[in-house]
LUMTINU-332890 format. One record per residue: y, z, x of N, C-alpha, C, O in turn; residue number from 1; residue in three letters. Coordinates in nm, 3 decimals. Example, Ala and Ser with C-alpha at 12.3 -4.5 7.8 and 13.67 -1.06 7.14 Angstrom:
REM residues 2
-0.569;0.780;1.319;-0.450;0.780;1.230;-0.330;0.780;1.320;-0.332;0.846;1.424;1;ALA
-0.225;0.708;1.285;-0.106;0.714;1.367;0.003;0.787;1.290;0.114;0.804;1.341;2;SER
END
This chain:
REM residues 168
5.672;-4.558;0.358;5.576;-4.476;0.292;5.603;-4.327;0.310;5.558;-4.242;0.233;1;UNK
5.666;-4.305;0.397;5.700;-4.101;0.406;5.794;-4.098;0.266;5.781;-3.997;0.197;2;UNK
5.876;-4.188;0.226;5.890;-4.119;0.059;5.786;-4.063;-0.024;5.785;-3.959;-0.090;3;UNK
5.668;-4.183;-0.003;5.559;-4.175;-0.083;5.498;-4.020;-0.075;5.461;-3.951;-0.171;4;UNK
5.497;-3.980;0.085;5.391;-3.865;0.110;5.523;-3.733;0.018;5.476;-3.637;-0.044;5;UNK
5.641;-3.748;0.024;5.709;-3.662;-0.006;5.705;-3.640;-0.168;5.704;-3.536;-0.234;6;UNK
5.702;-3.788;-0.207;5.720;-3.722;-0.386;5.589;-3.698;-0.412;5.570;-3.666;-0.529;7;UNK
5.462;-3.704;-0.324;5.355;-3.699;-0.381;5.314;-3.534;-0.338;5.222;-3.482;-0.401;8;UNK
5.377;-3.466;-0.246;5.398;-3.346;-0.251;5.479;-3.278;-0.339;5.437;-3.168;-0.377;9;UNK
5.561;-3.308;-0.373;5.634;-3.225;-0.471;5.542;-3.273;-0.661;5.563;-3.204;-0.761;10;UNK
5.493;-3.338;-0.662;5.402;-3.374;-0.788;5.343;-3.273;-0.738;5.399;-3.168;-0.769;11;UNK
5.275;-3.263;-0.690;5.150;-3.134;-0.614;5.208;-2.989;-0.689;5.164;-2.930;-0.788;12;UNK
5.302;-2.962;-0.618;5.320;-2.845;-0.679;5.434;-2.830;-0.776;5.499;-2.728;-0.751;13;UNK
5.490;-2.915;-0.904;5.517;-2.939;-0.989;5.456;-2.819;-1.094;5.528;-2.749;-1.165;14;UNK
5.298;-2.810;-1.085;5.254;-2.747;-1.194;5.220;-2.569;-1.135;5.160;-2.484;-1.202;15;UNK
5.276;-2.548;-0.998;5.273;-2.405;-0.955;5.432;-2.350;-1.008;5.459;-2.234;-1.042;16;UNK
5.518;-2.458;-1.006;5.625;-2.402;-1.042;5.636;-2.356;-1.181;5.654;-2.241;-1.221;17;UNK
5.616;-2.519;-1.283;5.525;-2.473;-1.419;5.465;-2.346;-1.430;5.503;-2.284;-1.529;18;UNK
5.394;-2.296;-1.368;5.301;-2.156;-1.443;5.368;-2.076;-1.346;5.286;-2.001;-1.293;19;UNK
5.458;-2.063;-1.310;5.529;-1.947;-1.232;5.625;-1.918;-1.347;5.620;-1.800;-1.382;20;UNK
5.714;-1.996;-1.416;5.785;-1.989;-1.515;5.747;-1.954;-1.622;5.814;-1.878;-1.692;21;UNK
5.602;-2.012;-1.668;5.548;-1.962;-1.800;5.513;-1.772;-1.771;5.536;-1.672;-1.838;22;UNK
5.454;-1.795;-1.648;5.419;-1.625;-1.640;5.542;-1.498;-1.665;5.524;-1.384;-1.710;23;UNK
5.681;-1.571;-1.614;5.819;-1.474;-1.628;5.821;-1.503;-1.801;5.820;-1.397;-1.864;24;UNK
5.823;-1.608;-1.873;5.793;-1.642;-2.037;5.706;-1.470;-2.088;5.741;-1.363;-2.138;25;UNK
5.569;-1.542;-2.031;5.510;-1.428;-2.127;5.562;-1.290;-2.069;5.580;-1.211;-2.161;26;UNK
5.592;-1.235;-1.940;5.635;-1.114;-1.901;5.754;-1.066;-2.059;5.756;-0.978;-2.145;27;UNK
5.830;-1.175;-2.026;5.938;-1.122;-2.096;5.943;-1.045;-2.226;6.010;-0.947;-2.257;28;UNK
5.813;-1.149;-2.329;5.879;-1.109;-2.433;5.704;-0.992;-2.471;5.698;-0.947;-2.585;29;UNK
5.592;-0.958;-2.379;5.473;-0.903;-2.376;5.560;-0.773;-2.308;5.521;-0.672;-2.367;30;UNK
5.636;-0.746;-2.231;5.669;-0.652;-2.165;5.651;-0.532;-2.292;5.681;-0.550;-2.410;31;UNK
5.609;-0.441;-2.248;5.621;-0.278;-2.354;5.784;-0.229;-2.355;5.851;-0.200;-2.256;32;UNK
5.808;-0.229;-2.433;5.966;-0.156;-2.427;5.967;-0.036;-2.482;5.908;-0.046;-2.590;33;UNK
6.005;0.078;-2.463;5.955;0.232;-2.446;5.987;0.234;-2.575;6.056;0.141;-2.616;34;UNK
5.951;0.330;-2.660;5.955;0.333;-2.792;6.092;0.413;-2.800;6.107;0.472;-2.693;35;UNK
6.210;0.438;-2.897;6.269;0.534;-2.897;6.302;0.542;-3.065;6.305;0.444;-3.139;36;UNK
6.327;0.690;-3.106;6.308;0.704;-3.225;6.481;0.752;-3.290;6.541;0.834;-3.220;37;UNK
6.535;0.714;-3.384;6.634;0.678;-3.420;6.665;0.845;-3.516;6.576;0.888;-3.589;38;UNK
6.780;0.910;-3.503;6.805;1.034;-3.550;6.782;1.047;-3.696;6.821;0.957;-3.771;39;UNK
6.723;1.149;-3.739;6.673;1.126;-3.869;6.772;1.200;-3.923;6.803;1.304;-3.865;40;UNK
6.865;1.148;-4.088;6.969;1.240;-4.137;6.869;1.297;-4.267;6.768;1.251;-4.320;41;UNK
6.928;1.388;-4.284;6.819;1.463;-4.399;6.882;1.436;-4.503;7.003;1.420;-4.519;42;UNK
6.768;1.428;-4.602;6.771;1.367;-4.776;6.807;1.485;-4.852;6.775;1.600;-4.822;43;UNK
6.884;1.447;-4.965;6.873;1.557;-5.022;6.809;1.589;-5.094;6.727;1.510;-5.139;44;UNK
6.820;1.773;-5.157;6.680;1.820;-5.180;6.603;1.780;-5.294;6.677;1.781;-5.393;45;UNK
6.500;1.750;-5.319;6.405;1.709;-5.418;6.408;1.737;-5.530;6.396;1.856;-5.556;46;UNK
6.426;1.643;-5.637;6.457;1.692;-5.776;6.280;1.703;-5.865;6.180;1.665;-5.804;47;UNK
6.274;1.744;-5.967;6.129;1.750;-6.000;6.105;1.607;-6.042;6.000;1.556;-6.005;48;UNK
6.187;1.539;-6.113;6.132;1.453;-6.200;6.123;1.290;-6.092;6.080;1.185;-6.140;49;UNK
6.169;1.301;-5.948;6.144;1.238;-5.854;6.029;1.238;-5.777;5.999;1.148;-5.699;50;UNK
5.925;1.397;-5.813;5.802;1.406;-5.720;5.673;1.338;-5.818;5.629;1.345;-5.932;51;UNK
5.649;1.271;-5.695;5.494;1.211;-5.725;5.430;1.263;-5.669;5.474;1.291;-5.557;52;UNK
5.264;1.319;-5.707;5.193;1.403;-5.706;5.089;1.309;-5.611;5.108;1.188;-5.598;53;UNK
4.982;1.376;-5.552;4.940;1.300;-5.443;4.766;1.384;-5.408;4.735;1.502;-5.417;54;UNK
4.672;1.249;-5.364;4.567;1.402;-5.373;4.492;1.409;-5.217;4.440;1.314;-5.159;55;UNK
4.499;1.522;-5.179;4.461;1.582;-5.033;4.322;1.574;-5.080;4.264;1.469;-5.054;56;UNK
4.261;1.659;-5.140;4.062;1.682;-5.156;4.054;1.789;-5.250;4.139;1.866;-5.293;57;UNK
3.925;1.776;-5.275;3.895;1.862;-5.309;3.874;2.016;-5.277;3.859;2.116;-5.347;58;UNK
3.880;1.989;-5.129;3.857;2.133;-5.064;3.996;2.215;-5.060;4.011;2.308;-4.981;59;UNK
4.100;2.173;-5.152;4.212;2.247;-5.186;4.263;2.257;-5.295;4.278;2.156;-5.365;60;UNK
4.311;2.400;-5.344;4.389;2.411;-5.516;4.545;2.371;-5.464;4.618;2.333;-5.556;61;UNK
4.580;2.373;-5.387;4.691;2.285;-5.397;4.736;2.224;-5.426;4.658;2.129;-5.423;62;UNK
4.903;2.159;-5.496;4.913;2.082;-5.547;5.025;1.966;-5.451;5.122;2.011;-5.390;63;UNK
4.998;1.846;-5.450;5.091;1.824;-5.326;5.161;1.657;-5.369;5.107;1.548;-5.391;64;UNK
5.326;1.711;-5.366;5.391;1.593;-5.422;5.461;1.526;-5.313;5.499;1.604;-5.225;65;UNK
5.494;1.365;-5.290;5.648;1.328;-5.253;5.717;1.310;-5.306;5.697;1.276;-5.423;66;UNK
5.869;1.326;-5.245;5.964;1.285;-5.323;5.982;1.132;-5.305;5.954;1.073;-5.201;67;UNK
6.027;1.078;-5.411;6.042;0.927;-5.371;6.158;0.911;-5.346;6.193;0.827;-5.263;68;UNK
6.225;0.971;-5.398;6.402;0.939;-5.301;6.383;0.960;-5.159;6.435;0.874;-5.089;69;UNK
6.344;1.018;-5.122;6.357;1.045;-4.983;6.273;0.958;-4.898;6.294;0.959;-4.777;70;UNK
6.162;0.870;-4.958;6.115;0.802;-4.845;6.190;0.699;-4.757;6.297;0.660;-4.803;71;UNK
6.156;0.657;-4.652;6.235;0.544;-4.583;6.173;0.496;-4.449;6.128;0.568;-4.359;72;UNK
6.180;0.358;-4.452;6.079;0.346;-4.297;6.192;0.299;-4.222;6.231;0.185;-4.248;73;UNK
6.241;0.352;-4.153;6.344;0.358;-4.051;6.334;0.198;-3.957;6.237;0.123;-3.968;74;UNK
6.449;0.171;-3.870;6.466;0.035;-3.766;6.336;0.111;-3.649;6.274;0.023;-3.588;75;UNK
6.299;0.234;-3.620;6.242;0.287;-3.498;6.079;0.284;-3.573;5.989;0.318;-3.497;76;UNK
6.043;0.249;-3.701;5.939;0.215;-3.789;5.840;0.365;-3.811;5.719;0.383;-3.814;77;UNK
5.951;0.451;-3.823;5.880;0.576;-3.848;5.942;0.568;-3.977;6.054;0.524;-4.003;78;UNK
5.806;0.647;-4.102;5.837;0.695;-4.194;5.831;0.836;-4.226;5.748;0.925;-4.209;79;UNK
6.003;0.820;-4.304;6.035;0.942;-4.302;6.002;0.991;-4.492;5.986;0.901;-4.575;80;UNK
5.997;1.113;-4.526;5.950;1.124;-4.675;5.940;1.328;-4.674;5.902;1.402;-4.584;81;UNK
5.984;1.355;-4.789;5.985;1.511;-4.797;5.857;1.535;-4.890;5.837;1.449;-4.976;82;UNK
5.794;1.612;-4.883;5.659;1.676;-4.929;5.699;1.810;-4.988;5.761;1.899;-4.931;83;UNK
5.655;1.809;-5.110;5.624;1.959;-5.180;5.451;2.016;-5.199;5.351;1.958;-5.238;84;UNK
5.466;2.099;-5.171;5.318;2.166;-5.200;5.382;2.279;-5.269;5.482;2.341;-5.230;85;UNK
5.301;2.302;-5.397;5.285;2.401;-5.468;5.134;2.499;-5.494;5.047;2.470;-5.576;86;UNK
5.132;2.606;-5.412;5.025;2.678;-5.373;4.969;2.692;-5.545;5.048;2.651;-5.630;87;UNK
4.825;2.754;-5.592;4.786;2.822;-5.665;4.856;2.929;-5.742;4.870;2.926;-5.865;88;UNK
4.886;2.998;-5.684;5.024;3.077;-5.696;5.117;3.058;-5.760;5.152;3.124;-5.858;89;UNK
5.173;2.958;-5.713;5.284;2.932;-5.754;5.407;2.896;-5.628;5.505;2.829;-5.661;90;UNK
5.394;2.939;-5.502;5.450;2.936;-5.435;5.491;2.784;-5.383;5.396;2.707;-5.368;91;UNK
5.604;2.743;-5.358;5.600;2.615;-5.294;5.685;2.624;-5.175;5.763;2.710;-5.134;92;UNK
5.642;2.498;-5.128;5.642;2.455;-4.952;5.742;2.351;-4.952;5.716;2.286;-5.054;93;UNK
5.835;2.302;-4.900;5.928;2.183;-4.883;5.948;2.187;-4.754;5.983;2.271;-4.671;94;UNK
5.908;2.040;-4.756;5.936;1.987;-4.603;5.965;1.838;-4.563;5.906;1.738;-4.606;95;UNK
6.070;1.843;-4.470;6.100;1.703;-4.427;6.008;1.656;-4.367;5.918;1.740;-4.366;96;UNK
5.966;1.525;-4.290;5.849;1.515;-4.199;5.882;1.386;-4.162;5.960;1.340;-4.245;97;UNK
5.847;1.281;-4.046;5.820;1.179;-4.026;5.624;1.142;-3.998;5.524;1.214;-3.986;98;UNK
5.644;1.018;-3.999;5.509;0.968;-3.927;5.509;0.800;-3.869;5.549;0.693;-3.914;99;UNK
5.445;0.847;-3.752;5.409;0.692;-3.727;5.243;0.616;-3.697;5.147;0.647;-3.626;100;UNK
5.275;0.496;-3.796;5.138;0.451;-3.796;5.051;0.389;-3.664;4.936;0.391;-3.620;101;UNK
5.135;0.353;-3.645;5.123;0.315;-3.484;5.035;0.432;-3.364;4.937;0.407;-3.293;102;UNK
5.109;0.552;-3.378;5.051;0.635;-3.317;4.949;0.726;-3.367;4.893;0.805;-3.291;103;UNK
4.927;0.719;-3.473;4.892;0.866;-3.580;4.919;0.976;-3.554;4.831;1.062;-3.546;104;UNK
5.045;1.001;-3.534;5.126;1.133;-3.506;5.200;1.107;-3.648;5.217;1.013;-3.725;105;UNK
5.245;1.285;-3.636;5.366;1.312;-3.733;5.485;1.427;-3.720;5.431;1.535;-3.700;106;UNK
5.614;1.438;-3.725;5.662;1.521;-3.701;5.750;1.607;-3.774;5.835;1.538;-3.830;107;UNK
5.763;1.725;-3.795;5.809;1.800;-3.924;6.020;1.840;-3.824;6.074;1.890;-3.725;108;UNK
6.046;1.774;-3.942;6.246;1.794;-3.907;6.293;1.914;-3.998;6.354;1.999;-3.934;109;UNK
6.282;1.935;-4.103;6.295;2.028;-4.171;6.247;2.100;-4.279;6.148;2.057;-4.340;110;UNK
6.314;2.226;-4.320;6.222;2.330;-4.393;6.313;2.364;-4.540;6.423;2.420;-4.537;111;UNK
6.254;2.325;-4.649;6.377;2.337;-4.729;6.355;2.469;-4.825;6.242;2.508;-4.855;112;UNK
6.449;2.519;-4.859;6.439;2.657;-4.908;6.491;2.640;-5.045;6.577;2.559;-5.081;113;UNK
6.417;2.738;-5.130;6.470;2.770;-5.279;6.643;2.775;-5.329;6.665;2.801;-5.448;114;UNK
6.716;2.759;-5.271;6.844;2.748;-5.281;6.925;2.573;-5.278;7.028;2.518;-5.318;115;UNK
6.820;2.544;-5.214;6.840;2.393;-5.183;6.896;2.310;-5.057;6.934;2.193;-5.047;116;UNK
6.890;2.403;-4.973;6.928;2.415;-4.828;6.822;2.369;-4.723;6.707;2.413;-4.714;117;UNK
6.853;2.318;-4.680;6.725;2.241;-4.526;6.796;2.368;-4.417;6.907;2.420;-4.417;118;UNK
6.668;2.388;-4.324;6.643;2.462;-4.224;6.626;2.352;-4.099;6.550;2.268;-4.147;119;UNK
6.652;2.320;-3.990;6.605;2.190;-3.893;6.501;2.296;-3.821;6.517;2.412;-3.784;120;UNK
6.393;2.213;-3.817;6.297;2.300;-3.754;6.327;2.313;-3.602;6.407;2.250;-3.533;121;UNK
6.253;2.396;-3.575;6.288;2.425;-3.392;6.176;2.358;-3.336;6.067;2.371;-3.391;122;UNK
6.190;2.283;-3.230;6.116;2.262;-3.132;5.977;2.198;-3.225;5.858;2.223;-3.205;123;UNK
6.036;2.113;-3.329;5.926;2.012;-3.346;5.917;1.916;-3.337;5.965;1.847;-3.427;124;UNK
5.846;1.848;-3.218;5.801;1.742;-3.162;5.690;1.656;-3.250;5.662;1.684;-3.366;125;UNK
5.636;1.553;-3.181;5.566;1.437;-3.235;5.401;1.531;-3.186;5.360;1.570;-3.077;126;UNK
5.341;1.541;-3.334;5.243;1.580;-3.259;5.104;1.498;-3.358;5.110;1.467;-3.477;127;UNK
5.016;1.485;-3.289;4.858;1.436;-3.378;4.860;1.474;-3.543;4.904;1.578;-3.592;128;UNK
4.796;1.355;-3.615;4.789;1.392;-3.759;4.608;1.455;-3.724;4.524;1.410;-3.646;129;UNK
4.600;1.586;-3.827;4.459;1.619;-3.796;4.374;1.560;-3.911;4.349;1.604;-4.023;130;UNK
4.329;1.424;-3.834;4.250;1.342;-3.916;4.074;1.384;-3.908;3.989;1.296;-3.905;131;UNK
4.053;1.477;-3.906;3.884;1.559;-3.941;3.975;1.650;-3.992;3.984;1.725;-3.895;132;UNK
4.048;1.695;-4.075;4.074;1.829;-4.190;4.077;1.774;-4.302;4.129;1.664;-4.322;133;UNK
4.004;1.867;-4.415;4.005;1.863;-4.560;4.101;1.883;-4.600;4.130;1.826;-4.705;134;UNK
4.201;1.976;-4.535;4.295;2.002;-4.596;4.448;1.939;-4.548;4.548;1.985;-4.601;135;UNK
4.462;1.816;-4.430;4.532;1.774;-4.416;4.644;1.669;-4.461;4.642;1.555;-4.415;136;UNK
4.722;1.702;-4.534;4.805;1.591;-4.628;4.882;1.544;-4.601;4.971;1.510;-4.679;137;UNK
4.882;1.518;-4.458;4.926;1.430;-4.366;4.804;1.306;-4.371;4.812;1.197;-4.428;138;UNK
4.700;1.357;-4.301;4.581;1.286;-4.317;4.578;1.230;-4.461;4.564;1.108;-4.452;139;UNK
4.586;1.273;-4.603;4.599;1.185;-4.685;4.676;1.100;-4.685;4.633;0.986;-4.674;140;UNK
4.814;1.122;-4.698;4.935;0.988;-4.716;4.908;0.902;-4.605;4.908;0.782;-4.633;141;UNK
4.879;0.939;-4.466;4.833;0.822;-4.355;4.729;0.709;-4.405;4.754;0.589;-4.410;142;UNK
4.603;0.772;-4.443;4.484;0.679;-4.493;4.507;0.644;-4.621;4.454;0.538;-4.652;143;UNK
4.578;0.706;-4.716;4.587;0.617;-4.861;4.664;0.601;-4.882;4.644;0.547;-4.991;144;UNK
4.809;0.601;-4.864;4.981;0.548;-4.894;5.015;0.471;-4.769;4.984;0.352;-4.759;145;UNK
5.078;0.538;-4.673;5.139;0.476;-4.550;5.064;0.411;-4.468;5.104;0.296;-4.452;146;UNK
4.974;0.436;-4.411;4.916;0.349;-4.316;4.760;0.311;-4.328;4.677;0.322;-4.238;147;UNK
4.742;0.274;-4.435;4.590;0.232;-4.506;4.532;0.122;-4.419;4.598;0.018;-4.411;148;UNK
4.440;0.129;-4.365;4.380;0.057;-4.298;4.448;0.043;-4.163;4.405;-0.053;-4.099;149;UNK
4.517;0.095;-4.119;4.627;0.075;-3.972;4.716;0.012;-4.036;4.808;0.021;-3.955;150;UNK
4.759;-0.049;-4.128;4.892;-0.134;-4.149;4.967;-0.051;-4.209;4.944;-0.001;-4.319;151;UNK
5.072;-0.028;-4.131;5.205;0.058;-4.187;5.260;-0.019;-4.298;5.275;-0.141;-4.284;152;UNK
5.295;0.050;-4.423;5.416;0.036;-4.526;5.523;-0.065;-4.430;5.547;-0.067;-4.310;153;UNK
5.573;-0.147;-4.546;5.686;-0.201;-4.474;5.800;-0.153;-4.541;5.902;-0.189;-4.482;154;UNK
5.826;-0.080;-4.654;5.926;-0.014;-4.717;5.919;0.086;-4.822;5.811;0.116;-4.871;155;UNK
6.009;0.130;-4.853;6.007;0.242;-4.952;5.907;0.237;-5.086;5.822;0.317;-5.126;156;UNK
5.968;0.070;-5.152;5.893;0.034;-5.238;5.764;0.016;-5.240;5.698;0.045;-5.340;157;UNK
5.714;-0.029;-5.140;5.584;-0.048;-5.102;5.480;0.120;-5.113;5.373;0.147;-5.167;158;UNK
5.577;0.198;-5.035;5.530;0.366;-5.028;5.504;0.401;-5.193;5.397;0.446;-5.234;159;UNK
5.623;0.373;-5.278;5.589;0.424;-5.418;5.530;0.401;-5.492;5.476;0.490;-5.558;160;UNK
5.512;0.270;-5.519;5.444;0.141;-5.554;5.257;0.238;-5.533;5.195;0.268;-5.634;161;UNK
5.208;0.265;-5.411;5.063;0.308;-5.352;5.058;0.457;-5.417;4.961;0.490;-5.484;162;UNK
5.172;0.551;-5.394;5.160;0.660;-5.477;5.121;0.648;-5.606;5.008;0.670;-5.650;163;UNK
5.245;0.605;-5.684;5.268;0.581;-5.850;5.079;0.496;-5.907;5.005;0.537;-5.997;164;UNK
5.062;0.408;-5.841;4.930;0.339;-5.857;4.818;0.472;-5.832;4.741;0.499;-5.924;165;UNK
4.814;0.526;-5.745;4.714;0.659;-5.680;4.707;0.767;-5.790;4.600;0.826;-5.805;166;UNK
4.840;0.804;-5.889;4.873;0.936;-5.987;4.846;0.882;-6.069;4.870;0.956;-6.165;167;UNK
4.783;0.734;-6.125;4.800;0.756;-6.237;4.636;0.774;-6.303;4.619;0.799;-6.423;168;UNK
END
């Protein structure tokens, strides 16, 4: 009978070993893996008949387009997309930008100039979309194109597809 007491100990803890294994299981694939964001190459510059027009509020005469060539939701699941604003005036604004839905941040890469030339911005980091501004059009494309309801775009088409439907 000391076999008996022996396999009837190891039955015993049979199921500590079991959930010792399942716990390294879920570690593995629950673990957070640090986010890292993949080098963004810049698009080229925006043609007119590529911008779709887009609407921030009313609390602005602004006029504010994307380009659709340039959108793209990257392997690091940031979307990247160039923005024109054309002031009252007349003046316009070009800019590269990313965003992620995940975080509600966004970050501006470059500055494109009347010649057709990108500027890489300096020292711009990932920073908050300002979601209480009227005038934020970041805050628009987040809540009504890219990340509507928290669910990020899963591709370009998807991005144009919500614009083109939004302009018309």
């Amino acid at each position: 009978m000391p076999g008996m007491k022996t396999l009837i100990t190891l039955l015993l803890c049979l199921p500590l070993v079991a959930q010792a294994e399942w716990i390294d299981f879920e570690h593995e694939f629950e673990e957070e893996k640090p986010w890292v964001e993949v080098a963004a190459q810049l698009p080229a510059y925006p043609k007119p008949e590529n911008l779709i027009p887009f609407n921030v509020s009313s609390a602005t005469r602004n006029r504010h387009f994307v380009d659709v060539e340039s959108i793209s939701v990257g392997p690091d699941l940031t979307i990247r997309y160039t923005v024109v604003i054309e002031t009252s005036g007349g003046a316009k604004n070009v800019s590269f930008e990313g965003m992620r839905c995940e975080t509600g941040e966004r970050r501006l890469y470059a500055y494109g100039h009347p010649d057709g030339t990108w500027s890489k911005a300096r020292n711009a980091g990932w920073e908050d979309i300002k979601m209480h501004s009227l005038l934020s059009y970041q805050k628009a494309l987040f809540e009504d194109h890219f990340c509507r309801d928290g669910i990020r775009i899963r591709d370009r088409e998807e991005a144009v597809k919500s614009l083109r439907r939004a302009a018309q």
